[in-house]
FILUMTI-292725 format. One record per residue: residue number from 0; residue in three letters; chain; x, y, z of N, C-alpha, C in turn. Coordinates in nm, 2 decimals. Atoms other than C-alpha are relative to their C-alpha. Example, Ala and Ser with C-alpha at 12.3 -4.5 7.8 and 13.67 -1.06 7.14 Angstrom:
// residues 2
PT   k   r c    nxx    nyy    nzz   caxx   cayy   cazz    cxx    cyy    czz
PT   0 ALA A   0.09  -0.12   0.00   1.23  -0.45   0.78   0.09   0.12   0.00
PT   1 SER A  -0.09  -0.11   0.00   1.37  -0.11   0.71  -0.08   0.11   0.08
This chain:
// residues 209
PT   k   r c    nxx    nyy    nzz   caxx   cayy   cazz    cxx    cyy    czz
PT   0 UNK A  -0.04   0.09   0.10  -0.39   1.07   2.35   0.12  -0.09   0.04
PT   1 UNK A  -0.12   0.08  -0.01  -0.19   0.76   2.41   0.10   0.02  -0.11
PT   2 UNK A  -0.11  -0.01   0.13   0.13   0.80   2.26   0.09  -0.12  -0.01
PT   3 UNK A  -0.05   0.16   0.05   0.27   0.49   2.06   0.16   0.00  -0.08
PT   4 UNK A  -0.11  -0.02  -0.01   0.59   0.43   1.98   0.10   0.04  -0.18
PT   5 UNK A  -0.07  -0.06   0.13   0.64   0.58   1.61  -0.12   0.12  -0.06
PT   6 UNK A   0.08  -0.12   0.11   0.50   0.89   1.39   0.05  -0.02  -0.13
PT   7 UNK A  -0.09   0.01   0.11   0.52   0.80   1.08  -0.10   0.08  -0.08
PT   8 UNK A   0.01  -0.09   0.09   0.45   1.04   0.78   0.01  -0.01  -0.15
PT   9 UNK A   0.05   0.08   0.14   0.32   1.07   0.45   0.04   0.16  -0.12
PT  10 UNK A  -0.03  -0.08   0.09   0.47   1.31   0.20  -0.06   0.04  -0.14
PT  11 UNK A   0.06  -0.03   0.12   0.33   1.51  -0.12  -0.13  -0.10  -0.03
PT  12 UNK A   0.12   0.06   0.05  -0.03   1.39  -0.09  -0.08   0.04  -0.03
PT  13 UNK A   0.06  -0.11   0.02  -0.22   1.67  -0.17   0.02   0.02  -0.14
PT  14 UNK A   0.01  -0.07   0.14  -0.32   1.73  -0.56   0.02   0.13   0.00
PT  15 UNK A   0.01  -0.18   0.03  -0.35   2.08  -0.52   0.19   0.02   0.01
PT  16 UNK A  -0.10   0.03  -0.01   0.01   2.04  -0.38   0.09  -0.01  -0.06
PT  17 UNK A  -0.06   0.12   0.10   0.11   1.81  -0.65  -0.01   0.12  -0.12
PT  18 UNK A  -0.02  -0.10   0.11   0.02   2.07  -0.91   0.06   0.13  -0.01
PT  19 UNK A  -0.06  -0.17  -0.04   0.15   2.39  -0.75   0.14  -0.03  -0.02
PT  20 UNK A  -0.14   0.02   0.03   0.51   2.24  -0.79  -0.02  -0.09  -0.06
PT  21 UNK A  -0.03   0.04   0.12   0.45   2.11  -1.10   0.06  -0.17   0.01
PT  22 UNK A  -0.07   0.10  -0.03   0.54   1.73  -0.98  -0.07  -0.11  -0.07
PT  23 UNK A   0.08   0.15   0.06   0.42   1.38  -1.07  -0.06  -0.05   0.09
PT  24 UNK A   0.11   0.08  -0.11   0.17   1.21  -0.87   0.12  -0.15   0.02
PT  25 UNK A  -0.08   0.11  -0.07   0.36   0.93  -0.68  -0.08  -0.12  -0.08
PT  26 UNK A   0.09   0.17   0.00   0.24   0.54  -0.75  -0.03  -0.05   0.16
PT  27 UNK A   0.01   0.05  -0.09   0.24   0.46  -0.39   0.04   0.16   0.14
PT  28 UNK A  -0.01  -0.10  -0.11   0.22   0.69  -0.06   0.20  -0.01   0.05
PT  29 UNK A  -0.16  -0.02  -0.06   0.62   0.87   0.06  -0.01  -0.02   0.06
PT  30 UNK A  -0.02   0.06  -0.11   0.69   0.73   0.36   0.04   0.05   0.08
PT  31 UNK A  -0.17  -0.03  -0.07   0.93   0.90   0.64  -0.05   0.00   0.12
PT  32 UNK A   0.04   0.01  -0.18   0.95   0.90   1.04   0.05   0.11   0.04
PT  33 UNK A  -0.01  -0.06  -0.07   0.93   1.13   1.27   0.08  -0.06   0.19
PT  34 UNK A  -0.01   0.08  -0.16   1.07   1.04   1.67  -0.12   0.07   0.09
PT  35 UNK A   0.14  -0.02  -0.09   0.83   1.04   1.94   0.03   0.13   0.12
PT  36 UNK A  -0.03  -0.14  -0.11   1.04   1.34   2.15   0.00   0.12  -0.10
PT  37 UNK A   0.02  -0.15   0.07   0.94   1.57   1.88  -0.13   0.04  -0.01
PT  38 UNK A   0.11  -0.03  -0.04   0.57   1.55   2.01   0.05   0.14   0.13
PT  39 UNK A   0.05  -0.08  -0.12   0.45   1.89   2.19  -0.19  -0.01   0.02
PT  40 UNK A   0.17  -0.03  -0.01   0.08   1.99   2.29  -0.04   0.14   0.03
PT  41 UNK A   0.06  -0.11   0.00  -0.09   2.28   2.34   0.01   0.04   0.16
PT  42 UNK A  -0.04  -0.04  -0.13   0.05   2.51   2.63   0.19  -0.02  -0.02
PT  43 UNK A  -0.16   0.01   0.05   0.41   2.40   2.47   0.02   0.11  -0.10
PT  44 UNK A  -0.02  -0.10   0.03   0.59   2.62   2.26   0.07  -0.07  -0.12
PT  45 UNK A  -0.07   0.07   0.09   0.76   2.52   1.93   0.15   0.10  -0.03
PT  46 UNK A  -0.18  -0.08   0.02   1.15   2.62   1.89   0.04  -0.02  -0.09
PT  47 UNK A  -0.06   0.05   0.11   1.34   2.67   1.61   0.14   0.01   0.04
PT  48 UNK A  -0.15   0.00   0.00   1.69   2.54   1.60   0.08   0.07  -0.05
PT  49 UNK A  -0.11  -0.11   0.07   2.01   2.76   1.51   0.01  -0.05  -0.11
PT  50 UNK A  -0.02  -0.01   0.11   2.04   2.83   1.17  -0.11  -0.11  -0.11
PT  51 UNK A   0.10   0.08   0.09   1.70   2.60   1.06  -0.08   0.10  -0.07
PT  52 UNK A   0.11  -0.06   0.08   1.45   2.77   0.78  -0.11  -0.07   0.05
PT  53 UNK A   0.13   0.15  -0.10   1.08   2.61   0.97  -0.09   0.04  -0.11
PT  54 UNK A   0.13  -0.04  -0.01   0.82   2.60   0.77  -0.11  -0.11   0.05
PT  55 UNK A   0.13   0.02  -0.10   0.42   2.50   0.93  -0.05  -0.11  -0.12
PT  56 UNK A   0.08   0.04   0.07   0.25   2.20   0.77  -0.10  -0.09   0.07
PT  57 UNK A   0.15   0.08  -0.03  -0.13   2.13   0.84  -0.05  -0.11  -0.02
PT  58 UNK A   0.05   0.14   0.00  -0.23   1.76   0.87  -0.10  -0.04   0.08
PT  59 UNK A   0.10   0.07  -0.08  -0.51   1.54   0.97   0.14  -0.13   0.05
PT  60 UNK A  -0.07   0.07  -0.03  -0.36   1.29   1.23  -0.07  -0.09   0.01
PT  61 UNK A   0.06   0.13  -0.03  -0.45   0.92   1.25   0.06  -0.09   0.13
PT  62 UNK A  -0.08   0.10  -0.15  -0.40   0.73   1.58  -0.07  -0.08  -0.01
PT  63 UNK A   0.00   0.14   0.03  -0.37   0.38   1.54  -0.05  -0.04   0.13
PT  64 UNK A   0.07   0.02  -0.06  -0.61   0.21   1.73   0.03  -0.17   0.02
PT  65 UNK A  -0.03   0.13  -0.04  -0.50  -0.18   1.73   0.06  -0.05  -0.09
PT  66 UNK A  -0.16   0.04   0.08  -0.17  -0.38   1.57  -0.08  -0.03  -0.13
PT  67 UNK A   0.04   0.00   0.15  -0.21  -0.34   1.17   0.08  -0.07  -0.01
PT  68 UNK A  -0.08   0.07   0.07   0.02  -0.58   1.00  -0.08  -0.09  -0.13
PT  69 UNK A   0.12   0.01   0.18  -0.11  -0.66   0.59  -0.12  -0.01   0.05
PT  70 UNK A   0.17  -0.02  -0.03  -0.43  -0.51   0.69  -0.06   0.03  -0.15
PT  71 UNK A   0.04  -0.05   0.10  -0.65  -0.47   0.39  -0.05   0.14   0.01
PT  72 UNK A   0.06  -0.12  -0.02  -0.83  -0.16   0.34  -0.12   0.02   0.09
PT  73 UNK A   0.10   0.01  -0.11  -1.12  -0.25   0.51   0.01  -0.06   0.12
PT  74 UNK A  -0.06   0.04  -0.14  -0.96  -0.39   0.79   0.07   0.14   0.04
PT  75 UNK A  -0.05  -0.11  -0.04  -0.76  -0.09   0.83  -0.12   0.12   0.06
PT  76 UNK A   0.11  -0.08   0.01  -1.09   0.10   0.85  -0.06  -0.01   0.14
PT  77 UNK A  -0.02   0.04  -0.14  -1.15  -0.08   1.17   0.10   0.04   0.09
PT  78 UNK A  -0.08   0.00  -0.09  -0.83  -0.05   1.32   0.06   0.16   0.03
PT  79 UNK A  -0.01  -0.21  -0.04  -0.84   0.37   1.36  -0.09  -0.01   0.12
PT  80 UNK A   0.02   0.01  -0.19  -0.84   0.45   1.75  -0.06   0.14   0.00
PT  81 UNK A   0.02  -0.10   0.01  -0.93   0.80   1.63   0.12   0.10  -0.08
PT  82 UNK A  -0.06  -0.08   0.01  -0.77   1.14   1.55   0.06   0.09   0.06
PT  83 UNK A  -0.03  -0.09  -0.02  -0.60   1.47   1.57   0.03   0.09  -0.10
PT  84 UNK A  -0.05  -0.10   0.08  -0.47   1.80   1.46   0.10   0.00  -0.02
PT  85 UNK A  -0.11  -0.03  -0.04  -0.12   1.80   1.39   0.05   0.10  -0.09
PT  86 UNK A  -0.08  -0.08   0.10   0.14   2.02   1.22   0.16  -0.07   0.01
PT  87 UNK A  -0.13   0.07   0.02   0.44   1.82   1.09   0.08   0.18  -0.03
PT  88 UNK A  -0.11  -0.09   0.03   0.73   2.12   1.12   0.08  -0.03  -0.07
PT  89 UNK A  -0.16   0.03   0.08   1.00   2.10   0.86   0.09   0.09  -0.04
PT  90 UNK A  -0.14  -0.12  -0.01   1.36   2.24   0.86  -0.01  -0.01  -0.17
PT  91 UNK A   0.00  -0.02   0.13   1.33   2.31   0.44   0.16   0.07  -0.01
PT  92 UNK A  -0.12  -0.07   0.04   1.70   2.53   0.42   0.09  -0.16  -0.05
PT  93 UNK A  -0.11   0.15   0.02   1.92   2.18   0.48  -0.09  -0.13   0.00
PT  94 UNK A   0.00   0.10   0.08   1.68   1.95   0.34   0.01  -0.01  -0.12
PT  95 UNK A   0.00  -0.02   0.18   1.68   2.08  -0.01   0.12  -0.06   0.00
PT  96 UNK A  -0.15   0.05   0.03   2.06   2.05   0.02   0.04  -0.13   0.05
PT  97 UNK A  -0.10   0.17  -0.02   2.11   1.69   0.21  -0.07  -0.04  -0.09
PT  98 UNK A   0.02   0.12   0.10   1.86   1.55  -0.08   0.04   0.04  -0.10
PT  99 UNK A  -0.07  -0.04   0.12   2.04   1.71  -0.34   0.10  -0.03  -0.01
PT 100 UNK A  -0.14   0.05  -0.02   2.38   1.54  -0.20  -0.03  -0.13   0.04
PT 101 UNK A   0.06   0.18   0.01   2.14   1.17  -0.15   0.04   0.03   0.18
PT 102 UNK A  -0.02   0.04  -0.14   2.21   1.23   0.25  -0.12   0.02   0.05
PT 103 UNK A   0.12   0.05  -0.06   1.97   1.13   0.51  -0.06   0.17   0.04
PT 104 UNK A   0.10  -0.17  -0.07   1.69   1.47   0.65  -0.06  -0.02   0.09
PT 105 UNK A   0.13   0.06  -0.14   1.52   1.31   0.94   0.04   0.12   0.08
PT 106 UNK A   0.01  -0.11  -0.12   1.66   1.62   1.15  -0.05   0.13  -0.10
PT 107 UNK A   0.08  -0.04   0.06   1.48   1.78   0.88  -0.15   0.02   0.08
PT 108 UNK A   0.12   0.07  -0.03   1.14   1.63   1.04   0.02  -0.05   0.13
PT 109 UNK A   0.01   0.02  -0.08   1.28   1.54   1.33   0.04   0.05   0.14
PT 110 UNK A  -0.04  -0.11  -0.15   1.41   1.81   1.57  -0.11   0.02   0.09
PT 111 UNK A   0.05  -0.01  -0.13   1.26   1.89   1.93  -0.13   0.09  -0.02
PT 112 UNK A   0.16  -0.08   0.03   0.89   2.02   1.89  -0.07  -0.02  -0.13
PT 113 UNK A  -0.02   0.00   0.11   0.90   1.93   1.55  -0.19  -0.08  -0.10
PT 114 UNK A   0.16   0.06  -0.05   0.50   1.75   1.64  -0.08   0.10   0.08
PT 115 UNK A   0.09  -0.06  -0.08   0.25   1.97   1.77  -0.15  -0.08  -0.06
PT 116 UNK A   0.14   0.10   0.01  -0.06   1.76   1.83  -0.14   0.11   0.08
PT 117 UNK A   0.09  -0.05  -0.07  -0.40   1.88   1.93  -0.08  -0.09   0.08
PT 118 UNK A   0.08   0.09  -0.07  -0.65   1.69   2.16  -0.01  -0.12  -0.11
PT 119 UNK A   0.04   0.13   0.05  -0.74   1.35   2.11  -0.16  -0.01  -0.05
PT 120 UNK A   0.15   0.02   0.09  -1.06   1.31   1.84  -0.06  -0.09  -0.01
PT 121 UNK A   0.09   0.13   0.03  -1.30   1.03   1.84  -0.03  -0.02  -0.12
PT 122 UNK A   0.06   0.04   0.18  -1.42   0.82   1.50  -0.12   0.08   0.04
PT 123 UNK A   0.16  -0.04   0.01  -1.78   0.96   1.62   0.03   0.12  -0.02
PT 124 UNK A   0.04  -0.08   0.00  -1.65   1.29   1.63   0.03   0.06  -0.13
PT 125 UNK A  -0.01  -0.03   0.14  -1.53   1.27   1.26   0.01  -0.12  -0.06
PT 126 UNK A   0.05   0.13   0.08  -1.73   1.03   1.10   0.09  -0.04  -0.13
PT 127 UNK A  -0.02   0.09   0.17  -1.57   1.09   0.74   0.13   0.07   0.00
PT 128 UNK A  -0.10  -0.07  -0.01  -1.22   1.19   0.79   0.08   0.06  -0.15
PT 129 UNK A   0.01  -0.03   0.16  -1.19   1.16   0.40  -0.03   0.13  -0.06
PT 130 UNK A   0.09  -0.08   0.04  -1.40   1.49   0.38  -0.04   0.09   0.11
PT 131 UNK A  -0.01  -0.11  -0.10  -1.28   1.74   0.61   0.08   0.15  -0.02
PT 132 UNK A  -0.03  -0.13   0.07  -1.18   2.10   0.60   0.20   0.01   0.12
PT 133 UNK A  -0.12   0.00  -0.08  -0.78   2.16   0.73   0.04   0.18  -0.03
PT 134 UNK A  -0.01  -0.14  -0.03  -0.70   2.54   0.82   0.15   0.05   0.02
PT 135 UNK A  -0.08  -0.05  -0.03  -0.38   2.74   0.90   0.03   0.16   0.02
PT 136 UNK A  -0.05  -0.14   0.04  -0.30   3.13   1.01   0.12   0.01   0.10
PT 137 UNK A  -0.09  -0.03  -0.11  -0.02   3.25   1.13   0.03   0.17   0.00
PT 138 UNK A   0.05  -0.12  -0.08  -0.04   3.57   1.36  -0.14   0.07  -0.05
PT 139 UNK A   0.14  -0.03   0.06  -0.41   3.58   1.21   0.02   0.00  -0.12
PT 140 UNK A   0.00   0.04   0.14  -0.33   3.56   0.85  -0.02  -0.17  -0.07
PT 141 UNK A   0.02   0.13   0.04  -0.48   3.27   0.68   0.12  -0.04  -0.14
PT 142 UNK A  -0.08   0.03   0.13  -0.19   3.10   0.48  -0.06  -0.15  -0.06
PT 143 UNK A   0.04   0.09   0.12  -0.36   2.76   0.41  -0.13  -0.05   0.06
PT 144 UNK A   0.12   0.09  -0.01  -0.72   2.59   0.36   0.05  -0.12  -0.10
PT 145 UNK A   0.04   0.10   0.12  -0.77   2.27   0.22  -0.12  -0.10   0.01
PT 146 UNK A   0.09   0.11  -0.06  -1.01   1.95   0.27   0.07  -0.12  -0.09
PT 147 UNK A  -0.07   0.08   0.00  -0.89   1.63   0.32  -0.03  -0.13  -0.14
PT 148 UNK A   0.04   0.10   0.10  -1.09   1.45   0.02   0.14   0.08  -0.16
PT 149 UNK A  -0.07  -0.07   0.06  -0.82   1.67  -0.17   0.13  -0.13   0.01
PT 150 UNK A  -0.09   0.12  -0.04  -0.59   1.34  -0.06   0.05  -0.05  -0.08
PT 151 UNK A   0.01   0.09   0.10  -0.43   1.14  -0.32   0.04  -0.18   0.03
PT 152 UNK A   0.02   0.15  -0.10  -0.41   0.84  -0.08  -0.06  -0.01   0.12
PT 153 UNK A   0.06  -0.03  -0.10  -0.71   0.81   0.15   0.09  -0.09   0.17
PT 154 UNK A  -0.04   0.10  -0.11  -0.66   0.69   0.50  -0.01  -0.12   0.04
PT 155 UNK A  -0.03   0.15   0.02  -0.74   0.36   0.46   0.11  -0.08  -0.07
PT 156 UNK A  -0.06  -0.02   0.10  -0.49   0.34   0.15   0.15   0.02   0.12
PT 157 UNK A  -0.10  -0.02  -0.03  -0.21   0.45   0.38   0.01  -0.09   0.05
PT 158 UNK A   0.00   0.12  -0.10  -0.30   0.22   0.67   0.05  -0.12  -0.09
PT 159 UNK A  -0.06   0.14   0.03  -0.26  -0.08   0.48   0.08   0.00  -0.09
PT 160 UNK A  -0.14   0.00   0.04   0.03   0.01   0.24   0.12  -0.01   0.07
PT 161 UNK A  -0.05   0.00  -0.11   0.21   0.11   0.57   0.00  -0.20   0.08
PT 162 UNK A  -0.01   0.13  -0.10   0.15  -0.21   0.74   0.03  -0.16  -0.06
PT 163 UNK A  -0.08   0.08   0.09   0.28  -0.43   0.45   0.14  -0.02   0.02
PT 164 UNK A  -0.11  -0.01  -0.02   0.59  -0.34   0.52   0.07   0.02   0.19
PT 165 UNK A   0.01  -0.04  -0.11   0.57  -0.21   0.89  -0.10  -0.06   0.13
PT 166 UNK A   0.12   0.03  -0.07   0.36  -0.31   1.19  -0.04   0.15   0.08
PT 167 UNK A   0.07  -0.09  -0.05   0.17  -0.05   1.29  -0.09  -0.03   0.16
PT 168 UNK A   0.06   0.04  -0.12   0.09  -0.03   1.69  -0.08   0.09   0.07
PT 169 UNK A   0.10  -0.09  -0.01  -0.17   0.12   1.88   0.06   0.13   0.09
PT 170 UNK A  -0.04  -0.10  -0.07  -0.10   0.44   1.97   0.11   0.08  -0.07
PT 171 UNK A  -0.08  -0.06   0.06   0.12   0.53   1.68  -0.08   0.09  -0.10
PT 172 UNK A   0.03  -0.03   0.07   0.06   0.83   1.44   0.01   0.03  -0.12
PT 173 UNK A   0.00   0.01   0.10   0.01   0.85   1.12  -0.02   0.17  -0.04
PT 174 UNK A   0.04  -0.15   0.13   0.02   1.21   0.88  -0.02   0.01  -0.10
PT 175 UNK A   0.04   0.04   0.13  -0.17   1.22   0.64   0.08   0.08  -0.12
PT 176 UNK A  -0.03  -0.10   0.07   0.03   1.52   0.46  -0.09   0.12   0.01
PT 177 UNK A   0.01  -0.10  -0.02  -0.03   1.85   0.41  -0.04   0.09  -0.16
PT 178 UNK A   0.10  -0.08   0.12  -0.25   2.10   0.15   0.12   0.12  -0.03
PT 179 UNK A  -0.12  -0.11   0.07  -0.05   2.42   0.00  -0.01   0.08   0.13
PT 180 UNK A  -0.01  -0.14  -0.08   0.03   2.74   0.16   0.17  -0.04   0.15
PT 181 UNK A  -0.11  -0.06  -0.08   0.33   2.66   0.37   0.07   0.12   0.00
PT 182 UNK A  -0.04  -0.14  -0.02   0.50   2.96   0.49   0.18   0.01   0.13
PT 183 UNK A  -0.11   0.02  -0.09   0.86   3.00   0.68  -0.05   0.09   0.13
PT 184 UNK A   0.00  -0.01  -0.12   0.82   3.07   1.05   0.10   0.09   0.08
PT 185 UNK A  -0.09  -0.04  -0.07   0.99   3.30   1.30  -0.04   0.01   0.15
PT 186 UNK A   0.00  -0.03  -0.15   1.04   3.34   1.65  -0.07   0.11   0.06
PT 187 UNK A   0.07  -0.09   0.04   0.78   3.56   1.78  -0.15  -0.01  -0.05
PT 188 UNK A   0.13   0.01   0.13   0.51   3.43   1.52  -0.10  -0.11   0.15
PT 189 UNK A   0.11   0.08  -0.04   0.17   3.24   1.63  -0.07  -0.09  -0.06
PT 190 UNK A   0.07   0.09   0.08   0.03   2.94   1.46  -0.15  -0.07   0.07
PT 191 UNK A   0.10   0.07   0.00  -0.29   2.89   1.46  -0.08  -0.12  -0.13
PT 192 UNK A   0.08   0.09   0.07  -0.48   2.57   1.32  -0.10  -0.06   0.01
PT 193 UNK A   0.09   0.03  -0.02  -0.78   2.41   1.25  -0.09  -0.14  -0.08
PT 194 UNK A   0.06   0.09   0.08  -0.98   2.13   1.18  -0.15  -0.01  -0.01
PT 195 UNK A   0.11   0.02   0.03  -1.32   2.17   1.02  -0.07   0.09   0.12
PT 196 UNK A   0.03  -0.05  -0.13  -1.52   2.29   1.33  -0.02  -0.02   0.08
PT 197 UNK A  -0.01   0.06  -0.13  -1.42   2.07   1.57   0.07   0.06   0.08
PT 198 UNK A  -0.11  -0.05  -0.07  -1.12   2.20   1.70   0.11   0.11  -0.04
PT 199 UNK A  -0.16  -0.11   0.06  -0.85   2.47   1.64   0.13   0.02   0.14
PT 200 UNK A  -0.16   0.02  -0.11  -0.47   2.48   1.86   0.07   0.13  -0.03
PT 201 UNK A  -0.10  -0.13   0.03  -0.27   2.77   1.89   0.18  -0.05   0.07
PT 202 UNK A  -0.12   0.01  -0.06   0.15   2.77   1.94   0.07   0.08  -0.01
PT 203 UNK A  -0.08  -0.13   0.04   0.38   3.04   1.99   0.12  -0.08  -0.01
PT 204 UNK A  -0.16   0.04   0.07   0.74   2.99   1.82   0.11   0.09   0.04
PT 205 UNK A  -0.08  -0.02  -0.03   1.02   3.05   1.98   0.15   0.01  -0.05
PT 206 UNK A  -0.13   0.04   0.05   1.40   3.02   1.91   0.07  -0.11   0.13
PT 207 UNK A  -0.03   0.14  -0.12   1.55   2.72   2.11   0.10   0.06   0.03
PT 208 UNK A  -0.08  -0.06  -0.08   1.73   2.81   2.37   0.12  -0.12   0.05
């Protein structure tokens, strides 16, 4: 997978999600970035930093396939280069508290491993990305299923809201968000994930050294 020069991320997009913490459905897709040195891959190891709470969240990834800027929706539809598996990591202890004090969380979302990607996925090899199944166990215990039509902003919908404001380049990815069951993580533990029955990734979790 070419890697492009931003990850950017889509927060509480998952109804089931949306109902389990009792929230309000957004009017427009959450936004936030990731950096591009918090990509690992498979054979990498994911570390948690001193004194972070991690927990695991299962996403379909979108890799941007050629420059979006105000793409419509069906333009955007065109401009997907393909997919992946990823798992956005998030430090949860010191974000509750920097958004509760209005201060920034990107090292929230953005610490070192904080991206585990899986191979690079063709459109042929998931025709309807809208209408896929997204997995999670960790050390063999299944903590989340969901499928992606569970969305409450498909991937067309993101693409071109994103690229209103943003240019979207090829080779950058997109997260679609994440279905329930997150779980906090320890050093030691194994994350396995999967998407539908194309692919599944395994990562063992460490403590950063």
């Amino acid at each position: 997978m070419n890697i492009g020069r931003k990850i950017v991320g889509v927060g509480l997009n998952y109804r089931s999600l949306l109902h389990e913490r009792n929230l309000q459905a957004p009017d427009n897709p959450i936004i936030f970035l990731k950096p591009t040195s918090s990509y690992i891959a498979e054979g990498q190891t994911i570390e948690i930093p001193d004194e972070f709470v991690v927990n695991q969240e299962t996403e379909l990834g979108v890799v941007v396939g050629k420059t979006c800027r105000n793409v419509t929706e069906d333009e955007a539809k065109k401009a997907i280069g393909g997919y992946c598996l990823a798992l956005d990591m998030t430090e949860v202890k010191h974000l509750t508290a920097w958004r509760q004090q209005g201060m920034p969380w990107s090292l929230s979302k953005g610490f070192d491993t904080a991206c585990p990607v899986s191979r690079f996925v063709t459109p042929e090899e998931l025709p309807d990305p809208d209408n896929v199944d997204l997995w999670c166990k960790i050390n063999g215990k299944m903590c989340q299923k969901g499928n992606t039509s569970d969305m409450l902003f498909a991937v067309p919908t993101i693409i071109s809201y994103v690229s209103k404001m943003m240019t979207l380049e090829p080779g950058d990815l997109i997260l679609t968000g994440s279905p329930p069951g997150m779980v906090n993580i320890k050093a030691g533990d194994v994350i396995e994930a999967g998407l539908g029955e194309i692919l599944s990734m395994k990562f063992p979790v460490e403590d950063r050294k």
